[in-house]
C-alpha positions as CSV (number, residue, x, y, z in Angstrom):
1,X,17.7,-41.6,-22.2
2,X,17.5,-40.1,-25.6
3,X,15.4,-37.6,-24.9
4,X,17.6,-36.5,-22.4
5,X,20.7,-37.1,-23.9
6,X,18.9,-34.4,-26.8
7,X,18.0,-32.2,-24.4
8,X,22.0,-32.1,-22.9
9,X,23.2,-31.3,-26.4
10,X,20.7,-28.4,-27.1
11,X,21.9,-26.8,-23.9
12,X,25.3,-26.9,-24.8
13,X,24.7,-25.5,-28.2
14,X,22.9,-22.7,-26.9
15,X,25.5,-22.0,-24.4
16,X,28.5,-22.0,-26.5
17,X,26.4,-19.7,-29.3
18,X,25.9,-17.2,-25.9
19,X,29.7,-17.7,-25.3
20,X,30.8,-16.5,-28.9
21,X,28.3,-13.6,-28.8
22,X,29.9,-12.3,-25.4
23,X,33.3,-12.3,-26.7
24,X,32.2,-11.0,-30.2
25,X,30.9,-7.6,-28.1
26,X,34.1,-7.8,-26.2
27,X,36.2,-7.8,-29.5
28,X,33.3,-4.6,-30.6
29,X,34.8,-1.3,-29.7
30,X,31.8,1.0,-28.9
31,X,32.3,4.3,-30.4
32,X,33.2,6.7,-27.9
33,X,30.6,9.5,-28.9
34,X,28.2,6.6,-28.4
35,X,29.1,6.4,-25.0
36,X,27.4,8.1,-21.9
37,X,30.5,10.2,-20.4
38,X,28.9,9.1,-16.8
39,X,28.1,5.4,-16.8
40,X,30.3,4.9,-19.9
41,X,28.1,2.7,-21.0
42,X,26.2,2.7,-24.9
43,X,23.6,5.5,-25.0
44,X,19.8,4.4,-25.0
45,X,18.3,7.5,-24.8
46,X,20.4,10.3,-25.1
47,X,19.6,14.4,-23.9
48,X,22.3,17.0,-24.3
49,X,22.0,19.5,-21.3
50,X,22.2,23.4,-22.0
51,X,26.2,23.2,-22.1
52,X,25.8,20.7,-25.5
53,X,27.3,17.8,-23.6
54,X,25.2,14.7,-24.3
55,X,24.4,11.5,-21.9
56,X,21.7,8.9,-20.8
57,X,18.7,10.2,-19.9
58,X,18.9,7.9,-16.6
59,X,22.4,9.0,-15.6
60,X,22.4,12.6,-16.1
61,X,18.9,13.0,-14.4
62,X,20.0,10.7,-11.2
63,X,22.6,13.7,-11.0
64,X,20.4,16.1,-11.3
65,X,18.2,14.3,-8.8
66,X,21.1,14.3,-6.7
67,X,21.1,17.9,-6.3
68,X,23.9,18.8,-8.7
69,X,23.0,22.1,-10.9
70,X,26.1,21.7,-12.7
71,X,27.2,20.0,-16.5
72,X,29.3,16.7,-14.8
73,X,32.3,17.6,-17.8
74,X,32.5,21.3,-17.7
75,X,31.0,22.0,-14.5
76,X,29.0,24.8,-15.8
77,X,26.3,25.9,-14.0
78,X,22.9,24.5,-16.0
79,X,21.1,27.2,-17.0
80,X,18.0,24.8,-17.3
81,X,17.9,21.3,-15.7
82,X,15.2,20.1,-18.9
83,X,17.6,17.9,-20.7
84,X,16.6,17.8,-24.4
85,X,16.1,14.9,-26.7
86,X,19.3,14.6,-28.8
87,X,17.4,12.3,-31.8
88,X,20.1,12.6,-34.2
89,X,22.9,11.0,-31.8
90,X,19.8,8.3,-30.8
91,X,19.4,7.8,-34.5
92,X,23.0,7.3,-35.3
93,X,22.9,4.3,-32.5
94,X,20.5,3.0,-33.5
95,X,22.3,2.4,-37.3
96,X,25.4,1.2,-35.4
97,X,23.1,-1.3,-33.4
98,X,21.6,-2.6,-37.2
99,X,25.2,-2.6,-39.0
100,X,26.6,-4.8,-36.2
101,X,23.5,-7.0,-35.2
102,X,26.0,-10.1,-36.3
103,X,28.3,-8.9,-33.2
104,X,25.1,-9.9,-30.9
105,X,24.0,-6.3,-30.6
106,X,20.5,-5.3,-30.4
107,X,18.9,-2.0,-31.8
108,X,17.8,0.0,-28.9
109,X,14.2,1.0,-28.9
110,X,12.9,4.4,-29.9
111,X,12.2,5.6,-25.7
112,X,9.5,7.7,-24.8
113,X,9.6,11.9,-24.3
114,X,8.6,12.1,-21.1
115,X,6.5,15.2,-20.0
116,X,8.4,18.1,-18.9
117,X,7.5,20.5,-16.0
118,X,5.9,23.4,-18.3
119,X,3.7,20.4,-19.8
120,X,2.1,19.3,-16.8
121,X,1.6,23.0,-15.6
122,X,-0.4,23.5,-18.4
123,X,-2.5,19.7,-17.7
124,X,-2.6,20.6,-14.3
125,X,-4.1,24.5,-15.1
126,X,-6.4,22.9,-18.0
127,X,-7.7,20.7,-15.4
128,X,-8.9,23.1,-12.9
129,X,-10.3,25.7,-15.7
130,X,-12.4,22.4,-16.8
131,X,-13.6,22.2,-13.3
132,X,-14.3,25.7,-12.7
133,X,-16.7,26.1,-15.8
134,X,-20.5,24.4,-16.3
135,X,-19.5,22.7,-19.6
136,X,-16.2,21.5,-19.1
137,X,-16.7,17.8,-17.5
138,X,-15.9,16.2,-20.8
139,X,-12.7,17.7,-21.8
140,X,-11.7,17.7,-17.7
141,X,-12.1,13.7,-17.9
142,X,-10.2,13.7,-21.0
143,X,-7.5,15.3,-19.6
144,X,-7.7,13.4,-15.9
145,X,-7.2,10.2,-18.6
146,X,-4.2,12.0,-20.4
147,X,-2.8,12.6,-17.2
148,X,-2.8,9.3,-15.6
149,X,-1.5,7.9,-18.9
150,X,1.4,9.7,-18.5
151,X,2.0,8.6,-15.0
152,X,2.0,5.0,-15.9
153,X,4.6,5.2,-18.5
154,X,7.2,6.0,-16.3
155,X,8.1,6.7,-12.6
156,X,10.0,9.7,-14.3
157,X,6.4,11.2,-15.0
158,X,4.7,10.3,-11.7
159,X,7.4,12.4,-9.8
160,X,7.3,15.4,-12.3
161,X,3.3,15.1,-11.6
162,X,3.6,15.0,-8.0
163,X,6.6,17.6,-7.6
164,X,4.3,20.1,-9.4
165,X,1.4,19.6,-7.2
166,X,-0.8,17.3,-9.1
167,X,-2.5,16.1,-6.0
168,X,-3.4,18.9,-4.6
169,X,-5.4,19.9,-7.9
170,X,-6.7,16.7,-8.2
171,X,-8.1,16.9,-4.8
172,X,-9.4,20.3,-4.8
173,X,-10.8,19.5,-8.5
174,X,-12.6,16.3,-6.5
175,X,-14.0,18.7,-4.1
176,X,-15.5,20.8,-6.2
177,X,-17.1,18.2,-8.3
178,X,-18.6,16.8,-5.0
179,X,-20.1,20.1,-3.9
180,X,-22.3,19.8,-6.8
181,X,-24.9,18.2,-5.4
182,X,-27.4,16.3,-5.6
183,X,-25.8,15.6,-9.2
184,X,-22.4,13.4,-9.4
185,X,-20.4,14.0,-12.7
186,X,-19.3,10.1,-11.5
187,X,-17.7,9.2,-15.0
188,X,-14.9,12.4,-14.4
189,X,-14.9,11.6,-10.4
190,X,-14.0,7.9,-11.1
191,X,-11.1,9.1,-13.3
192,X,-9.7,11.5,-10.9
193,X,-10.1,8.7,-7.7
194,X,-7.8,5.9,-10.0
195,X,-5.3,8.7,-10.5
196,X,-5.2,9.6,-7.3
197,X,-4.4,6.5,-6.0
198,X,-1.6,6.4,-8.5
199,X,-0.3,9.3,-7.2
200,X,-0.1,7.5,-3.7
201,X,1.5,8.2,-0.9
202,X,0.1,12.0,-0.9
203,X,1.0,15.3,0.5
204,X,-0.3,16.3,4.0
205,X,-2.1,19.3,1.8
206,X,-4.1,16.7,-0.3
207,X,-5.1,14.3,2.6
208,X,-7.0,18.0,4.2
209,X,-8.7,18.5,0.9
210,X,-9.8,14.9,0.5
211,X,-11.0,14.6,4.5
212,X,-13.1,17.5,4.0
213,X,-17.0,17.2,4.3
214,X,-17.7,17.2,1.1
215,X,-15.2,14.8,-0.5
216,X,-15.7,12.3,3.1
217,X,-19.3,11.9,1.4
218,X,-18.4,11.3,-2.2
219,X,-16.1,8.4,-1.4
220,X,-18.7,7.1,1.1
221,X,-20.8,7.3,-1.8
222,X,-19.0,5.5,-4.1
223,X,-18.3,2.9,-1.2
224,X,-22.1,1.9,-1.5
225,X,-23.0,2.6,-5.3
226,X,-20.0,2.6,-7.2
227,X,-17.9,0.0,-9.5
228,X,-15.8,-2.3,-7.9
229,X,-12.5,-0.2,-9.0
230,X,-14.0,2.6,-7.6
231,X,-15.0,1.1,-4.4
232,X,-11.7,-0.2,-4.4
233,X,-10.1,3.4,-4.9
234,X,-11.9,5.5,-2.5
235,X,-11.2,3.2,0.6
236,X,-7.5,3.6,-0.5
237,X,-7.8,7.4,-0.5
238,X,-9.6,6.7,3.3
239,X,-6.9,4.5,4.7
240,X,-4.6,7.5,4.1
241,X,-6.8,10.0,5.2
242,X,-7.2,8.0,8.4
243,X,-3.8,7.6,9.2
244,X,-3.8,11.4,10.2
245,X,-5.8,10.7,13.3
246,X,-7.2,13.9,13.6
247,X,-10.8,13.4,15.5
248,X,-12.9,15.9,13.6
249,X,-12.4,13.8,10.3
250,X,-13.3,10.3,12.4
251,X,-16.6,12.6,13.8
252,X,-17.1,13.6,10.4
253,X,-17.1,10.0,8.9
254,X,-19.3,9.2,11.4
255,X,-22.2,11.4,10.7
256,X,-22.0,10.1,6.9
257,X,-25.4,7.7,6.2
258,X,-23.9,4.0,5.6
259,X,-19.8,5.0,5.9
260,X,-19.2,2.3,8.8
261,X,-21.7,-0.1,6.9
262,X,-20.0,0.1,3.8
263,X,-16.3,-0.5,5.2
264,X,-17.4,-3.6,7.2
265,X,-19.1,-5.0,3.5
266,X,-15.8,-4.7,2.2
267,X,-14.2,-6.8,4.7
268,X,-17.1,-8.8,4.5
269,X,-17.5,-9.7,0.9
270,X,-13.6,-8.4,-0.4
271,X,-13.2,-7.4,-3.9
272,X,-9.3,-8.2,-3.8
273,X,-6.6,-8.3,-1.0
274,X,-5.3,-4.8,-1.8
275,X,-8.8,-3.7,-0.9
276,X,-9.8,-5.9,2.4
277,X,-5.9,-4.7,3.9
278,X,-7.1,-1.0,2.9
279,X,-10.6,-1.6,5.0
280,X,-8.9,-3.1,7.6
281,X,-6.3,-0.4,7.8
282,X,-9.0,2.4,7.7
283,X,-10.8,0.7,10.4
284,X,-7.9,-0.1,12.7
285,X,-6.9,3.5,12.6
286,X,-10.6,4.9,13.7
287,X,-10.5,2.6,16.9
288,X,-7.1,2.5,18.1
289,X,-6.8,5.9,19.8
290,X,-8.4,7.2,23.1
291,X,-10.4,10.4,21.7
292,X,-14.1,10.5,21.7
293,X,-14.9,10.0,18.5
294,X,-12.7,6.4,18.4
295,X,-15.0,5.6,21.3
296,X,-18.5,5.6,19.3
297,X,-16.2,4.0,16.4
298,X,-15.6,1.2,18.3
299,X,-19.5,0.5,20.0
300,X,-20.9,1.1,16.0
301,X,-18.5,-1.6,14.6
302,X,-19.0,-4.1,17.2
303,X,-23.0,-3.7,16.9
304,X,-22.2,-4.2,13.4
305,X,-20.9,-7.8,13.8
306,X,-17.3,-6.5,13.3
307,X,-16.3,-9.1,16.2
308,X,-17.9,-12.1,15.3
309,X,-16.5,-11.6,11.5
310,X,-13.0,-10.9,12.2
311,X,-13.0,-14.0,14.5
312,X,-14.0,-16.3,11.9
313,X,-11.6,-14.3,9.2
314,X,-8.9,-15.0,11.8
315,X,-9.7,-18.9,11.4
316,X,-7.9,-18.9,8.0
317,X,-6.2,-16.1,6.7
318,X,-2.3,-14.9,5.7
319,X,-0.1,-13.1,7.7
320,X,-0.8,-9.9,7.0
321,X,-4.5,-9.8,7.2
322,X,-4.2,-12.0,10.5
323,X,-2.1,-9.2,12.2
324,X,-4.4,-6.0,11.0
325,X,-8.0,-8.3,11.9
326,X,-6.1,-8.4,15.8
327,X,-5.1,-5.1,16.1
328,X,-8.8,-4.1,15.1
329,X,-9.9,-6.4,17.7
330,X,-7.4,-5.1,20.3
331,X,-8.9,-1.7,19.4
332,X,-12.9,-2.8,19.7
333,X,-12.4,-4.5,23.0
334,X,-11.4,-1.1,24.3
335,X,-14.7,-0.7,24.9
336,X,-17.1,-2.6,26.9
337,X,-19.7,-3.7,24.0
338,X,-16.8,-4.7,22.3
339,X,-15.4,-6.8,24.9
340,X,-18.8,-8.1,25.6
341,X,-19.7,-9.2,22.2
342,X,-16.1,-11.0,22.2
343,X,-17.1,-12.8,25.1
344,X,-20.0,-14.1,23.7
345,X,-18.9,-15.7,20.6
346,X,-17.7,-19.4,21.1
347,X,-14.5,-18.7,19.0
348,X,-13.0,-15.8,19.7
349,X,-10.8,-17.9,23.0
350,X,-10.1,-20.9,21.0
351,X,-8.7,-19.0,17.5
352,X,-7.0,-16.7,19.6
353,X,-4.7,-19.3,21.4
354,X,-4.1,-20.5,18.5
355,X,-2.6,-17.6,16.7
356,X,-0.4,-17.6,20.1
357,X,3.3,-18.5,18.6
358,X,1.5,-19.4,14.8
359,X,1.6,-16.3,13.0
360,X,4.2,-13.7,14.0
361,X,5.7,-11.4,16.9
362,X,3.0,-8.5,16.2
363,X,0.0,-11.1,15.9
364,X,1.3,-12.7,19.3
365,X,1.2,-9.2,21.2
366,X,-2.1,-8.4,19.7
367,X,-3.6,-12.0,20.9
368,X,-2.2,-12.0,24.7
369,X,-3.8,-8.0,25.0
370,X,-7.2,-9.3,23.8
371,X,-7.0,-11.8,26.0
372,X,-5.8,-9.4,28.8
373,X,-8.4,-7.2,28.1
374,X,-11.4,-10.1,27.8
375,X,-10.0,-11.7,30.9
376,X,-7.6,-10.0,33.0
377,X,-8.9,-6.6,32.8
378,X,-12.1,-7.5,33.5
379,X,-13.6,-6.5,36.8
380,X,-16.3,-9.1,37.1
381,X,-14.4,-12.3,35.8
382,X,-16.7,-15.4,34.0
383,X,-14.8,-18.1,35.4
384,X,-16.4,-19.8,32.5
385,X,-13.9,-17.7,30.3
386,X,-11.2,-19.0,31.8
387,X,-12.0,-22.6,31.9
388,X,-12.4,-22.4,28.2
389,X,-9.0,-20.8,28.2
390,X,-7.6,-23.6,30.4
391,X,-9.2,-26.1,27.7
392,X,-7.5,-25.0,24.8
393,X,-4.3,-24.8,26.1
394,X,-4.2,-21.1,27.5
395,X,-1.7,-22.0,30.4
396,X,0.5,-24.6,28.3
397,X,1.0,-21.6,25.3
398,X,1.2,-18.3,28.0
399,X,4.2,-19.9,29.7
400,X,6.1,-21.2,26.5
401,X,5.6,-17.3,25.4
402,X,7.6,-16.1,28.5
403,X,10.3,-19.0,28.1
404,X,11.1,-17.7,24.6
405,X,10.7,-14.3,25.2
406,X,8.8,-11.3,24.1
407,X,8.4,-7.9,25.1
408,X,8.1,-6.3,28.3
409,X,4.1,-5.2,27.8
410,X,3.2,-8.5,26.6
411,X,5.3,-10.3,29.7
412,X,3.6,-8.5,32.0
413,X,-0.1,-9.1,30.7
414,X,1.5,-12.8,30.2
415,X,2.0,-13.4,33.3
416,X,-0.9,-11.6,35.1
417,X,-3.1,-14.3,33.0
418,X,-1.2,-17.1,34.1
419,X,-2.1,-16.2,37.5
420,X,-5.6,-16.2,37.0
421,X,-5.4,-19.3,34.9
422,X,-3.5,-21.2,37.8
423,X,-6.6,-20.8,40.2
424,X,-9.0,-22.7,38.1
425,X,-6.3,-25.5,36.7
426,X,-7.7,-27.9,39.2
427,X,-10.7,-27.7,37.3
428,X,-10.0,-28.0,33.9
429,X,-8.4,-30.4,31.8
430,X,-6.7,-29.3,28.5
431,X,-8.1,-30.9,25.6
432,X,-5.7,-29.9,23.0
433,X,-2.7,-31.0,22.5
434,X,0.3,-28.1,22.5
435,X,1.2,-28.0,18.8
436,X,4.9,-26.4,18.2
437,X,4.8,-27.1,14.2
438,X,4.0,-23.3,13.5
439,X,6.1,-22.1,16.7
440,X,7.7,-18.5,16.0
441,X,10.7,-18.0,17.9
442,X,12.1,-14.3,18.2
443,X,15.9,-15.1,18.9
């Protein structure tokens, strides 16, 4: 009781002490000349634009960003839009901020210059020099270390980078340090894969350079023999490459010694979630189309043991991994060793009637076409299958999924299952319980 009676009048104390400052910095008048003439708000970093009117950095460049070319008070036309550092106004705030610390005012920090346009230009041009000379690894990895420095310090930075074509540099200077073979300059190609991925989401121009030949076999590379942040970078840098879906690059990954191998290790023994999501995403978009090249995709990763590990993934795993393992699956059993080796494993029915109405709307569709494709689609139909179905519930979960609703494709498949199903119910007796703890509902 004492304790908390203690504890009661601390609280209060603090309060009321919070409750004098506010009014103390409503009685402070802020000097006018301190204030930004857009947000009207104290200064924290202040830049004075060619026409000499000053304002916060952050308001005066989300006009600029905005597409404004003109000064907000005079409506001049800018003849630059670089704002420059105004550091006597910031250092006259800064003295206000110490003389009236009493009022509950603190002393704004002294912000970061971040890089301007001809500044990263001249990184950017540096870079590519280093790259083009014998000697210049060294002072080209310095540089790739600068560069991605500056990117983290503010999102200011990674958008002057990236407007000024710091990807495609990157990924042409990646290109030509992976056509030096046999010998890897891995320390400078490690520095320019984590920037990279910093840079992320990239231009369609950088995603060509980086799905080229030569650049496909330095990330497979570092796939098998690199660090783990490096492993963990390049299949980033893939999952985006993939997404283009253009079947020369899926041919061309296929031809590399140990790509497929190496992506199904990941999964397999993940270094993080960011990375297994990335695998799985890189995979799901080399099966999931009807070219050729998808095709062999599919037959590889099945005789890999893709199936029989994404089943047992699927046993226990969150949402988001759940939904990507099934639309790999729905994908692989496209093809008839995929469907085959499904078949065969003793868990691939049972786990997928479970995530029926468990996980989410996606991972529902994705579970009733695996089943349509292991089942209904096939020509030559193991009534074994579908007793096992029938077991676990199949019939009981199928015809609660049209009762709630769902789409069209899925009610069709639904229901073309439930047909099949109904000729073998005489037969089978289901030997688990319908559980609607976990059921989804869409409406």
């Amino acid at each position: 009781m004492i304790s908390t009676w203690r504890k009661r009048r601390s609280a209060r104390k603090s309060t009321s002490k919070k409750q004098i400052e506010e009014k103390s910095m409503e009685l402070l008048m802020i000097p006018s000349q301190f204030k930004c003439p857009i947000s009207l708000d104290l200064m924290k970093d202040p830049v004075t634009l060619s026409t000499g009117i000053t304002y916060d950095r952050v308001s005066i460049e989300t006009w600029i960003e905005s597409g404004n070319q003109t000064c907000p008070l005079t409506k001049k036309v800018l003849k630059t839009l670089e704002p420059i550092p105004n550091h006597t106004m910031r250092k006259m705030i800064q003295e206000w901020c110490v003389e009236n610390k009493d009022h509950g005012i603190e002393r704004i920090p002294t912000p970061k210059i971040p890089v301007t346009s001809d500044e990263v230009t001249e990184i950017l041009r540096n870079i590519e020099s280093c790259c083009k000379s014998q000697q210049g690894s060294e002072s080209g990895r310095e540089l790739v270390m600068k560069m991605r420095k500056m990117i983290k310090e503010s999102a200011r930075n990674k958008r002057c980078f990236v407007a000024n074509g710091a990807g495609k540099i990157l990924s042409s200077t990646l290109l030509g340090f992976s056509e030096k073979l046999p010998v890897y300059d891995v320390e400078t190609m490690e520095e320019i894969l984590s920037t990279l991925t910093i840079l992320l989401p990239l231009d369609g121009e950088s995603k060509s350079i980086l799905g080229s030949k030569s650049s496909l076999n330095c990330m497979v590379w570092f796939l098998k023999c690199g660090s783990l942040s490096s492993r963990r970078n390049s299949v980033l840098l893939l999952k985006e490459i993939m997404r283009m879906e253009e079947t020369w690059r899926v041919e061309e990954f296929l031809k590399i010694d140990g790509a497929l191998e190496s992506l199904v290790k990941l999964v397999k023994e993940p270094i993080c979630p960011t990375t297994t999501k990335a695998s799985l995403l890189t995979i799901y978009h080399m099966v999931n189309s009807s070219q050729l090249s998808n095709v062999k995709a599919r037959n590889k990763f099945a005789d890999l043991g893709l199936v029989e590990l994404l089943i047992e993934i699927l046993v226990d795993c969150e949402k988001s991994i759940c939904e990507k393992a099934l639309g790999i699956l729905v994908g692989i059993c496209n093809s008839d060793v995929g469907r085959k080796r499904a078949n065969s494993y003793a868990l691939t029915i049972p786990v997928l009637i479970k995530k029926l109405l468990r996980v989410s709307d996606l991972a529902t569709e994705f579970s009733v076409s695996i089943l349509w494709k292991l089942i209904g689609k096939n020509d030559k139909r193991d009534n074994v299958v579908l007793i096992e179905a029938l077991q676990v519930g199949a019939f009981q979960k199928l015809l609660l999924l049209i009762q709630v609703g769902c789409s069209e494709n899925t009610k069709e498949k639904a229901s073309e299952l439930l047909k099949l199903l109904n000729l073998h119910r005489g037969g089978a007796e289901c030997i688990d319980s319908l559980d609607l703890k976990n059921l989804k509902r869409p409406f």
